[in-house]
C-alpha positions in Angstrom: -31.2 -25.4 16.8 -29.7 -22.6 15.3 -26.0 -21.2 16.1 -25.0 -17.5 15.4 -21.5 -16.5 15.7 -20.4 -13.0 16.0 -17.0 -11.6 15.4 -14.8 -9.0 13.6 -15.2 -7.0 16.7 -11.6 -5.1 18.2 -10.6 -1.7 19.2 -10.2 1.0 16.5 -9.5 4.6 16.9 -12.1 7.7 15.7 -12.9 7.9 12.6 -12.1 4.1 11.4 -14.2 1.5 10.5 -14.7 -1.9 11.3 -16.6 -4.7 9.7 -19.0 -7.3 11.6 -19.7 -11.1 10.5 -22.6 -13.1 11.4 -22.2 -16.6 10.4 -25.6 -18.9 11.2 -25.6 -22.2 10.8 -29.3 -22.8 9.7 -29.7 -24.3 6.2 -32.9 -21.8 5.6 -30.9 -19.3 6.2 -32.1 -17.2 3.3 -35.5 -17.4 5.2 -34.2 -14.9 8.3 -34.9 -11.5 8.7 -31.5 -10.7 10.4 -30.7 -8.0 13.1 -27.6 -6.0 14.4 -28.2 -4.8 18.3 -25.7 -3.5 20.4 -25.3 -2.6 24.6 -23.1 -0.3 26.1 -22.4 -0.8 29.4 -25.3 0.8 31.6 -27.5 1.3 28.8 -30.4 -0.4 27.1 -30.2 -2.8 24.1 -30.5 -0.8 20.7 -31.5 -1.0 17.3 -28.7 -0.9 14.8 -29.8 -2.2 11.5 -32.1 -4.7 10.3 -32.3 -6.9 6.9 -35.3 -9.1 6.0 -35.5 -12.4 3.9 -35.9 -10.8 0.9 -33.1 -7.9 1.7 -34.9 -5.2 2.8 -33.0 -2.7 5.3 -33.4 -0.7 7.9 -31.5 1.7 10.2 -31.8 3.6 13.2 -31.7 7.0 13.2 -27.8 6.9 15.0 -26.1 5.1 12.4 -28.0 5.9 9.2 -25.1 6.8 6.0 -22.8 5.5 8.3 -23.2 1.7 9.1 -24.4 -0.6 6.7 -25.7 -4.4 6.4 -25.7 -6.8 4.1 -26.4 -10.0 3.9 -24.6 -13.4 1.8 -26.9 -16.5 1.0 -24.4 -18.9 0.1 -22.4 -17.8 3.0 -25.3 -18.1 5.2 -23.4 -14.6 6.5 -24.6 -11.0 7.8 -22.5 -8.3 7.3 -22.3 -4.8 9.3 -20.0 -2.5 7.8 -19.6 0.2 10.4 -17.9 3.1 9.2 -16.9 7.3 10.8 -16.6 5.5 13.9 -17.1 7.1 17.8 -16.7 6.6 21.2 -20.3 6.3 21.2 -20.0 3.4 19.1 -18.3 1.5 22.2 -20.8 -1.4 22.7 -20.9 -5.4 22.3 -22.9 -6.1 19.0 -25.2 -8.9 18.7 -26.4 -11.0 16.1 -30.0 -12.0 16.5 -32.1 -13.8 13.7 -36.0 -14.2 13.1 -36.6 -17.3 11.7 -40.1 -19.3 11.2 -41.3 -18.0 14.5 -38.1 -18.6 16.1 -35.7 -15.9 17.7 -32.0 -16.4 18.2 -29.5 -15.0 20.1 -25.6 -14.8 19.2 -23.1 -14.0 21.9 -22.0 -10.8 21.0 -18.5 -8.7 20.0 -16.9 -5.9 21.7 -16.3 -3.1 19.8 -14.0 -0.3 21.3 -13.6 2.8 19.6 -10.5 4.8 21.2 -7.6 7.3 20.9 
């Protein structure tokens, strides 16, 4: 079974940034395609970012040049640096990972972005 912890998650005001960890504790780690998602309260689940096994990336459209994610083998860690931050931005981020067939789930970390 495969445990993802979230965290890095806090309040920051406009305009900061924050960064996002992902630790997994799956020893194929380097196998996952890896996914950011976050939910604001009242809203659907969205798309944030995306890296695959062999470190491809993708964005969506929202925080494209402004959020990025990365990825550490060794640490068995995914990164999302989130940067220019907005209100808008106010969601719990969750980790979720694709791996041989399997999906899983981490628990999610509030981010508040505030004056």
């Amino acid at each position: 079974q495969v445990q993802l912890v979230e965290s890095g998650g806090g309040l920051v005001q406009p305009g900061g940034s924050l960064i996002l960890l992902c630790s997994a504790s799956t020893s194929i780690f380097s196998c996952a395609t890896m996914v950011w998602h976050r939910q604001a309260p009242g809203k659907q689940r969205e798309l944030v970012a995306t890296i695959t096994n062999v470190g491809g990336t993708i964005y969506g459209d929202s925080v494209k040049g402004l959020f990025t994610i990365s990825k550490d083998n060794a640490k068995r860690t995914v990164y999302l640096q989130m940067n220019s931050l907005i209100p808008e931005d106010t969601a719990v981020y969750y980790c979720r990972a694709w791996i041989r067939g399997d999906v899983y789930w981490g628990q999610g970390t509030q981010v508040t972005v505030s004056s």
